[in-house]
C-alpha positions in Angstrom: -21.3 69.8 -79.8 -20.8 72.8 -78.3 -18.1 71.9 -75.9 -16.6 69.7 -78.3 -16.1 71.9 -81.3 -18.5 71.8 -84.4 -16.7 68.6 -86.2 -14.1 66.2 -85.6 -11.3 68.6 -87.1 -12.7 72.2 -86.5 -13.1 74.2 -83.2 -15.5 76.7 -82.8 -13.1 79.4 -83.5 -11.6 77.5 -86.6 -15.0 77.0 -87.8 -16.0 81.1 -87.5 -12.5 82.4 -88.7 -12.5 79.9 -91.8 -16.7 81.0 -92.5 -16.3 84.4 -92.0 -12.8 84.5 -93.4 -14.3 82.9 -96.9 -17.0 85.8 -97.1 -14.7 88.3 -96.3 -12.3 87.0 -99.3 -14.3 85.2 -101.3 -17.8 87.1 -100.9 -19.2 83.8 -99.5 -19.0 81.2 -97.4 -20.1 78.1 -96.9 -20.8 75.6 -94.5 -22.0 71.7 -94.5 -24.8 70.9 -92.0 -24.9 67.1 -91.0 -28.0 66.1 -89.2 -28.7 62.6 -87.6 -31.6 60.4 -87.5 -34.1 62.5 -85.7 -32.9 65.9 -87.6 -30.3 67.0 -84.4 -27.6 68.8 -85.8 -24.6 66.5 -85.1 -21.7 68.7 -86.9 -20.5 72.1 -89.1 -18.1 72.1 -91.9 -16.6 75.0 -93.3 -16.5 74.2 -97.3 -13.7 76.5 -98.9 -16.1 78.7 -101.3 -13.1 78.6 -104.3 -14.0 74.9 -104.2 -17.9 75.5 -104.9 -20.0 76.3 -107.9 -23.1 77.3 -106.7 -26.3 76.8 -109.3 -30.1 77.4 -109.9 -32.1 74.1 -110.1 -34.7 74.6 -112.9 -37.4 74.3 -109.5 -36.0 77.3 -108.5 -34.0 75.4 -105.7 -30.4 76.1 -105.0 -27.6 73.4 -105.2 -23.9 73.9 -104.6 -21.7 71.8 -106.5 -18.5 71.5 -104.0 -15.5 69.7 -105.5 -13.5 67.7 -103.0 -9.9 68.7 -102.6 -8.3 66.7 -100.2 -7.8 62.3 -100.3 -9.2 60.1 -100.4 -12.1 61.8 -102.6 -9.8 64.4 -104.1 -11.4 65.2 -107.5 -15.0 64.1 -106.8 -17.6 66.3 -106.7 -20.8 66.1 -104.3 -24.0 68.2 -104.5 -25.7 69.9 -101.7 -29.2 71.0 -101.7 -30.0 74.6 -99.8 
C-alpha cells in the first residue's frame, strides 16, 4: 500500500492534501478505512466532509452518515461506525 498509493484512485499526496485540505476548510475531515479478512488495512479514502452528517448513536457511539455523490450510487447514503 505504501508504494502503491492508499486506494485505487488516490496517491499518498492526493490522499493528505484532500484530508488535510477538508479540515482546513471544512473543520474536518474524513477518511474511510477498509480492512480485509484478518483486520490489515488494505486502503484510505478521503470522504469530502460537506458530503457527511456526522451523529451521536444513543450508545454513545459515533456514526457518520456520508451521502454518495458520484454514479453509480449517487444519492445513496451509507453509515460508518467510528
Amino acid at each position: 500500500m505504501i508504494a502503491t498509493g492508499t486506494n485505487g484512485s488516490e496517491s499518498w499526496s492526493d490522499f493528505l492534501q484532500s484530508l488535510v485540505g477538508s479540515v482546513l476548510l471544512n473543520g474536518n475531515g474524513l477518511a474511510e478505512i477498509e480492512t480485509d479478512d484478518r483486520g490489515a488495512v488494505k486502503s484510505l479514502t478521503t470522504i469530502p466532509w460537506p458530503s457527511v452528517t456526522p451523529w451521536a448513536m444513543d450508545d454513545g457511539e459515533l456514526a457518520f452518515d456520508v451521502l454518495r455523490m458520484t454514479p453509480p450510487d449517487a444519492g445513496k447514503r451509507r453509515r460508518l461506525i467510528a
